[in-house]
C-alpha positions as CSV (number, residue, x, y, z in Angstrom):
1,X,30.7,-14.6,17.4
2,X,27.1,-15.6,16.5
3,X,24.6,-12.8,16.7
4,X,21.1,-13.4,17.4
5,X,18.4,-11.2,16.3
6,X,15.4,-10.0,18.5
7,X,12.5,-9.4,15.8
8,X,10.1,-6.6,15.5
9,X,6.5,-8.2,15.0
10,X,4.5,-6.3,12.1
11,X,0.2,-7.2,11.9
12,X,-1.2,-7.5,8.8
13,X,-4.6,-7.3,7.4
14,X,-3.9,-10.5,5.4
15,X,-1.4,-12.4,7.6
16,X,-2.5,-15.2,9.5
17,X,-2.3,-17.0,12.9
18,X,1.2,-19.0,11.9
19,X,3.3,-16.3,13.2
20,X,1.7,-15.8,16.3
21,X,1.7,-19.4,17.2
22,X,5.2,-20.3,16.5
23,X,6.6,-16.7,18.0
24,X,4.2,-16.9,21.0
25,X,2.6,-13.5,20.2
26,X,-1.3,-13.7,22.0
27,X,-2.7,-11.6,20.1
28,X,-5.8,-11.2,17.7
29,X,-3.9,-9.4,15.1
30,X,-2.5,-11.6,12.8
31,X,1.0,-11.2,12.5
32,X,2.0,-10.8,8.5
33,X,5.7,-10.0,9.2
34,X,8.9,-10.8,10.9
35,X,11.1,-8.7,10.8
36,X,14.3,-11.1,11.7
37,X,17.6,-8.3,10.7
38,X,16.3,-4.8,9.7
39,X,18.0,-1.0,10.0
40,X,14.5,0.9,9.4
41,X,13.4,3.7,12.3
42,X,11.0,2.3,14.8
43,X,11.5,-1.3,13.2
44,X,15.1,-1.9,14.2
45,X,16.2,-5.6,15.3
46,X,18.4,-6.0,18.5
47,X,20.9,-8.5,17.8
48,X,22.4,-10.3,20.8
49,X,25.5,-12.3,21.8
50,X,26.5,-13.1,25.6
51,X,23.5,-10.7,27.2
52,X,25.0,-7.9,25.3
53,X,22.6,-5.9,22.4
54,X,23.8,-4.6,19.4
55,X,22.0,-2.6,16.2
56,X,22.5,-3.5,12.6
57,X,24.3,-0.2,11.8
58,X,26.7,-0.9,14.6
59,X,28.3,-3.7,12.8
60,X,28.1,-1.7,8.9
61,X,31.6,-0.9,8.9
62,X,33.1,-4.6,10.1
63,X,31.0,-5.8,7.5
64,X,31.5,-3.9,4.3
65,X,34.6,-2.2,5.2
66,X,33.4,1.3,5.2
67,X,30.4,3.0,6.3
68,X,27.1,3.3,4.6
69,X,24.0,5.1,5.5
70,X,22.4,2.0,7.5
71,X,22.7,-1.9,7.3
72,X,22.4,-2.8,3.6
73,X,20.0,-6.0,3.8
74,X,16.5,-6.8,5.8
75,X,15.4,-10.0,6.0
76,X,11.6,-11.0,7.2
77,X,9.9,-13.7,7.6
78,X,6.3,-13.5,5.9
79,X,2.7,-15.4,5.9
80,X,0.0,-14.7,4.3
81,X,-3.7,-15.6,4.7
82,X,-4.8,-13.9,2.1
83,X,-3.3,-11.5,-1.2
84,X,-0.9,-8.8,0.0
85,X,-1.2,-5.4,-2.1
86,X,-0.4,-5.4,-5.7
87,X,2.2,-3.2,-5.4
88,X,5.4,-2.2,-7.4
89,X,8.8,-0.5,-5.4
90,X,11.3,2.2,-7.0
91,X,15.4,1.5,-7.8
92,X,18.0,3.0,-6.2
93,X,18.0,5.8,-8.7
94,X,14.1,6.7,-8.0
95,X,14.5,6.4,-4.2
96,X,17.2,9.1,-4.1
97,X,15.3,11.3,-6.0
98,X,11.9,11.1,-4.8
99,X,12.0,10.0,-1.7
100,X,15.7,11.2,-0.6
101,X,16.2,7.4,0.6
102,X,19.6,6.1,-0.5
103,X,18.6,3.1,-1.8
104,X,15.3,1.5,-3.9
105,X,14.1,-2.0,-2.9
106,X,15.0,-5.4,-5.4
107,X,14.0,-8.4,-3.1
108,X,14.2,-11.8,-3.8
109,X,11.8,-14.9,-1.6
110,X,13.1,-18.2,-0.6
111,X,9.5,-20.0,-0.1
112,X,9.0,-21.8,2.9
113,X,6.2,-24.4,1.3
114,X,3.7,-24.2,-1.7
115,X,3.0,-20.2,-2.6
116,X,1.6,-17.9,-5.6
117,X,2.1,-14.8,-6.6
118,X,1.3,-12.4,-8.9
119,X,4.5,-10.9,-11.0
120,X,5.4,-9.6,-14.0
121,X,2.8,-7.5,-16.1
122,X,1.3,-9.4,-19.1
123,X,1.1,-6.2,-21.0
124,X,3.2,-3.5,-21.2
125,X,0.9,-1.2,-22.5
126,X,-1.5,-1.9,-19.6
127,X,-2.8,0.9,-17.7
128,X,-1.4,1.3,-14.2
129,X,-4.1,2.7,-13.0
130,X,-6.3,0.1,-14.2
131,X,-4.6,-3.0,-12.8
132,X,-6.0,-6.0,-11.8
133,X,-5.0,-9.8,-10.8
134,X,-6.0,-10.7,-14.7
135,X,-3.4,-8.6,-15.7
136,X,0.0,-10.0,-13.8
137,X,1.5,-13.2,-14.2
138,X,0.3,-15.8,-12.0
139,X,3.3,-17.8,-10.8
140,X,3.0,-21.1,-8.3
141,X,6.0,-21.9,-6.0
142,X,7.3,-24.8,-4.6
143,X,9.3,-25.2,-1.3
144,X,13.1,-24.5,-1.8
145,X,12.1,-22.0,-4.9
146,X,13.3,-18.7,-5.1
147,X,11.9,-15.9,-6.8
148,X,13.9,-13.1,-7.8
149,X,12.1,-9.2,-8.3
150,X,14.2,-6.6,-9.5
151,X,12.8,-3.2,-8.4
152,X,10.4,-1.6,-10.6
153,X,8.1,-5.0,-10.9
154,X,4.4,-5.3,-9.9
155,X,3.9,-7.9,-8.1
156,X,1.7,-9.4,-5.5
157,X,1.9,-12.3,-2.7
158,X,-1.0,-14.9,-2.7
159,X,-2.4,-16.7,0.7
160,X,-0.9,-19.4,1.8
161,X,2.6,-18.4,1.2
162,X,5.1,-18.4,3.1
163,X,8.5,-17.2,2.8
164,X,11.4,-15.6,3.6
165,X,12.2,-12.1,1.8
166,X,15.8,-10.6,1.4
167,X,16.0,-7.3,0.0
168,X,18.0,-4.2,0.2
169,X,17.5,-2.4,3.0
170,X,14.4,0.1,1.9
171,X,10.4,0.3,3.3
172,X,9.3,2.1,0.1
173,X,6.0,1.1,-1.4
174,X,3.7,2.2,-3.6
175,X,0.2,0.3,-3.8
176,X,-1.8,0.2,-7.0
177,X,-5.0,-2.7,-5.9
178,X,-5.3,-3.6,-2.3
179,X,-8.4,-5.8,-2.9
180,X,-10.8,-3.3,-1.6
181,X,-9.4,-2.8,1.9
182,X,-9.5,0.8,1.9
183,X,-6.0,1.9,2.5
184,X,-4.4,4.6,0.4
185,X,-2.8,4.0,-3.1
186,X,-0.2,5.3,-4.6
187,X,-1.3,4.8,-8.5
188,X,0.8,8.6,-10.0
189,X,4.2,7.0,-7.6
190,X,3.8,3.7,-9.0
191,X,3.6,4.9,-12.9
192,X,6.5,7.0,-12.5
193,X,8.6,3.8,-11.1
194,X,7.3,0.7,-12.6
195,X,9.1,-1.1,-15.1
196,X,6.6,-3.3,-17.7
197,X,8.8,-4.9,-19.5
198,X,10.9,-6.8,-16.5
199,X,10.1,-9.9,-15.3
200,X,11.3,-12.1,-12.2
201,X,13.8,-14.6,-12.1
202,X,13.0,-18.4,-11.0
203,X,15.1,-21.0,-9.4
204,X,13.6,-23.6,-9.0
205,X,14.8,-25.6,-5.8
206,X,17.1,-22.8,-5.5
207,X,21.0,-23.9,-3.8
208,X,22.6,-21.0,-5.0
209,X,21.8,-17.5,-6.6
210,X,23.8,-14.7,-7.4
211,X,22.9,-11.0,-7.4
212,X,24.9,-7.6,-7.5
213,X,23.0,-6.8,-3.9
214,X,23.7,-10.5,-2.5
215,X,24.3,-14.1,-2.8
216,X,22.3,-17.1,-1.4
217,X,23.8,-20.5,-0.3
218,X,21.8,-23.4,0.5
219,X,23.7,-24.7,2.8
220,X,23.6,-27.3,5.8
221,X,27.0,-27.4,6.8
222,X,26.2,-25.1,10.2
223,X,23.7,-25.5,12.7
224,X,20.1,-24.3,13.1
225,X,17.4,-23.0,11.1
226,X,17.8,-19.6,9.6
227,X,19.7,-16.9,8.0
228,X,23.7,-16.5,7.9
229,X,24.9,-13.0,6.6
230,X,28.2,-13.3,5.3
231,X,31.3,-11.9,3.7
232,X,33.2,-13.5,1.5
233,X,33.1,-17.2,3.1
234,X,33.4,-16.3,6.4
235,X,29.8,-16.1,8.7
236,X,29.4,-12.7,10.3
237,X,26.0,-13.1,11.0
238,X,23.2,-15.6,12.1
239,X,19.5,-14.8,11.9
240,X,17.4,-17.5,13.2
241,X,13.7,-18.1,12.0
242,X,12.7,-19.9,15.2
243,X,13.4,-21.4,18.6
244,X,15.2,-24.1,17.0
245,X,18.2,-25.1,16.2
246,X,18.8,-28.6,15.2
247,X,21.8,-30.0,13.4
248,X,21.3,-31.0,9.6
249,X,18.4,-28.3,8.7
250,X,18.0,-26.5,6.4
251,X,20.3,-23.3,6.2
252,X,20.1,-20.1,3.7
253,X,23.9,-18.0,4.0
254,X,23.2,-14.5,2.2
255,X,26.6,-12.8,1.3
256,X,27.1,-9.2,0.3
257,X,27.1,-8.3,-3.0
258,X,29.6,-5.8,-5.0
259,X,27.2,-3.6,-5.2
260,X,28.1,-2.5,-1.6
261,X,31.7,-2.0,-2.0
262,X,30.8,1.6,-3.5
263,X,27.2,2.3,-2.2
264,X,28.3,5.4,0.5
C-alpha cells in the first residue's frame, strides 16, 4: 500500500515564493518549509491511501516492530531566499535531559540544485556567544549532494538552497545569530550542546549513505518524485515532493536505521 502524505505548510522569514508556487499556496508569506512526513503536535502530516487518513504514529509499530514514543524520522522540504538562523541542535542524550524530549536532532540534506551553507566551526575555541558567518565553514553544494550534520554542529542554510532534510524526529533549536531579525536566541542552550570539534560529512553526488538513524538510496527503480521510507528492502512508505509522478525520476528510499531497534 502506498501512503501519501498531506503536508503542513510552515512561512518563513527567509523562505521564498518557490513553495508557494509549486504547492498552490496564495499567500504573501513565503513559505520556508514543507513539512512532507512529520509526528510533531500541531505539525502532524495526514497520510492517505484509498480516501482513508492515517497519522505517522499509527504506523510506528508495523514499521519498527515495537512502539516508540512517535514516528522516528521527519522529512521537509526546504527553500530559502535568504540565511536561515545560525543555529546548533542537542543529541539524544541533551534532549532527554533538558528538554524531556526523547530524542535530539542529527539531520542530513539531499540538495535539490546549487546551495551553501555554513557548517562546522573554524575554531574550537570560538566564543559561542560571539559567532558570526566569518567563523563557520562555508561549504557550496551541488545537486545530488548530501550533507551530513550530526547533532551538536553549528550550522546555517544560505539562500538559494534548496533541499530536502531527513532527520530524527525532533523540533529542538537553539539560535545563536539570526541576522538581525529580532527573534529570541538561545546563546546559554546552545553552549551547553554544541560540539566544536565535529564536522559534517559530504557525499558528493550522493547514491547511497549510511547512518545509525537511516539509510538513503538513490534510486529510480519506482515511480514518482519523492521520498520512500523503508525497512529492510521492502517500501512501507511514499512521500511525494510534488504533483508529479513520472516514471524514470529521480527517487530518494530512506530506510531505518539500528538505532531504532532499541530506542523505546
Amino acid at each position: 500500500m502506498i501512503l501519501i502524505s498531506e503536508p503542513v505548510f510552515s512561512p518563513r522569514p527567509w523562505g521564498d515564493q518557490n513553495l508557494n508556487r509549486l504547492y498552490g499556496i496564495p499567500s504573501k508569506e513565503p513559505i520556508g518549509e514543507v513539512w512532507l512526513l512529520s509526528d510533531i503536535e500541531n505539525m502532524k502530516t495526514g497520510l492517505t491511501a484509498d480516501s482513508t487518513t492515517v497519522y505517522p504514529e499509527s504506523i510506528v509499530e508495523e514499521l519498527v516492530g515495537h512502539a516508540l514514543p512517535r514516528f522516528p524520522l521527519m522529512v521537509k522540504y526546504i527553500s530559502a531566499n535568504e540565511w536561515l538562523s545560525v543555529q546548533v541542535h542537542p543529541d539524544d542524550e541533551l534532549a532527554k535531559l533538558n528538554e524531556g524530549e526523547p530524542w535530539g536532532k542529527s539531520e542530513c540534506w539531499y540538495f535539490l540544485g546549487e546551495g551553501q551553507v555554513l557548517a562546522g566551526m573554524k575554531e574550537r575555541e570560538k566564543s559561542i556567544h560571539d559567532i558570526r558567518e566569518k567563523d563557520l565553514n562555508h561549504i557550496h553544494l551541488r545537486r545530488g549532494d548530501l550533507l551530513s550534520l550530526p547533532a551538536g554542529i553549528v550550522h546555517a542554510i544560505g539562500p538559494g538552497s534548496k533541499l530536502i532534510e531527513i532527520q530524527q524526529n525532533s523540533d529542538i533549536t537553539y539560535r545563536l545569530f539570526d541576522w538581525n531579525r529580532g527573534r529570541e536566541l538561545n546563546l546559554d542552550r546552545a553552549l551547553n550542546v554544541s560540539k566544536p570539534f565535529l564536522m559534517p560529512k559530504l557525499e558528493e553526488k550522493m547514491n547511497h549513505f549510511e547512518w545509525e538513524y537511516f539509510s538513503i538510496e538513490k534510486t529510480c527503480s519506482f515511480s514518482g518524485k519523492g521520498i520512500c521510507i523503508t525497512i529492510g528492502d521492502k517500501p512501507s512508505l511514499y512521500v511525494v515532493i510534488d504533483d508529479l509522478f513520472e516514471m524514470d525520476t529521480e527517487f530518494l528510499a530512506v530506510t531505518l536505521g539500528p538505532f531504532w531497534g532499541g530506542a523505546i
